[in-house]
C-alpha positions in Angstrom: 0.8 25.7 -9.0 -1.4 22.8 -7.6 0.7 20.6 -5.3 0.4 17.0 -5.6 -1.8 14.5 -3.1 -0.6 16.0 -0.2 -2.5 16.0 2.5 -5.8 15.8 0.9 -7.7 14.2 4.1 -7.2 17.2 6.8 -9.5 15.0 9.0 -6.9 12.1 9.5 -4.8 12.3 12.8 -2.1 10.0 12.9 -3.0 9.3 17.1 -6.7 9.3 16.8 -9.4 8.0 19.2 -12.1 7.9 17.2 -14.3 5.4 18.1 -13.5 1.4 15.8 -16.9 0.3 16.4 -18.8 3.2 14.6 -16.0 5.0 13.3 -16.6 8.4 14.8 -19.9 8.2 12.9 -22.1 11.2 13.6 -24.9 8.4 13.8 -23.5 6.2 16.4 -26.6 6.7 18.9 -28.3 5.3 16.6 -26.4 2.2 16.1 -26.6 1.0 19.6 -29.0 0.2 21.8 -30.0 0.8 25.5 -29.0 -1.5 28.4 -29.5 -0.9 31.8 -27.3 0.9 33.9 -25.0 -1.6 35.4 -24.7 0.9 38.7 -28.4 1.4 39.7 -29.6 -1.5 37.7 -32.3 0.4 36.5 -33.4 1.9 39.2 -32.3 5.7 39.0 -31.0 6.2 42.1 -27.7 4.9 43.8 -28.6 1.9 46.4 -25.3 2.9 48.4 -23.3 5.8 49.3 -20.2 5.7 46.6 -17.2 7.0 46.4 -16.5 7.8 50.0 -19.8 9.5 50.5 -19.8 12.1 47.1 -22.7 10.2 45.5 -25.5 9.1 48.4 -27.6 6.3 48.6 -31.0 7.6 47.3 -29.7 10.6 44.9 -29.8 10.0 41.2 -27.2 7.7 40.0 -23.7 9.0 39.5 -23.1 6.7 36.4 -26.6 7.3 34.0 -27.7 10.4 35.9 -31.5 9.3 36.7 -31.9 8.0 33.0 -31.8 4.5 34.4 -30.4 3.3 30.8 -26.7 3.5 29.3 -25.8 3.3 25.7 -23.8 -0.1 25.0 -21.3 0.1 22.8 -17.4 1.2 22.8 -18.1 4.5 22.9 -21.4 4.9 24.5 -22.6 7.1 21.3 -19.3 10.0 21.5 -18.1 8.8 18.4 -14.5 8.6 20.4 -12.8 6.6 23.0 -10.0 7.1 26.1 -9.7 11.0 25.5 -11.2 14.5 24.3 -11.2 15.1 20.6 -9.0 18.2 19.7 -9.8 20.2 16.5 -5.3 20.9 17.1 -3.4 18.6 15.2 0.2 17.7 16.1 
């Protein structure tokens, strides 16, 4: 016997992170747009040593990785904020 509506959307998780600005849109890179990286301002490379020395001035940038560019947007293009996704619901 069929049971009634329960549970029909298996995707719903009552504490999700998924993203509110594209909501967890698969397309969400292509919804934003580029800005440059507010660490190396565009330049690729960190201007001065960071974070006690890990990062060097004059390596690629810790925060864009040498792309000079960042994704704006809540989500930088993830689809989720503040977490991992888990495929394990609770």
């Amino acid at each position: 016997a069929a049971k009634g509506n329960q549970n029909t959307n298996r995707n719903t998780k009552p504490n999700s992170v998924i993203c509110a600005d594209c909501d967890g849109n698969d397309n969400c890179l292509l919804i934003l747009r580029a800005v440059l990286c507010s660490q190396c301002k565009g330049s690729g490379v960190n201007s001065v040593d960071i974070f006690n020395g890990q990062f060097k001035a004059g390596d690629t940038c810790w925060l864009c990785g040498g792309r000079k560019e960042m994704l704006c947007g809540n989500c930088n293009g993830t689809g989720f904020v503040g977490g991992f996704l888990s495929t394990y619901d609770q």
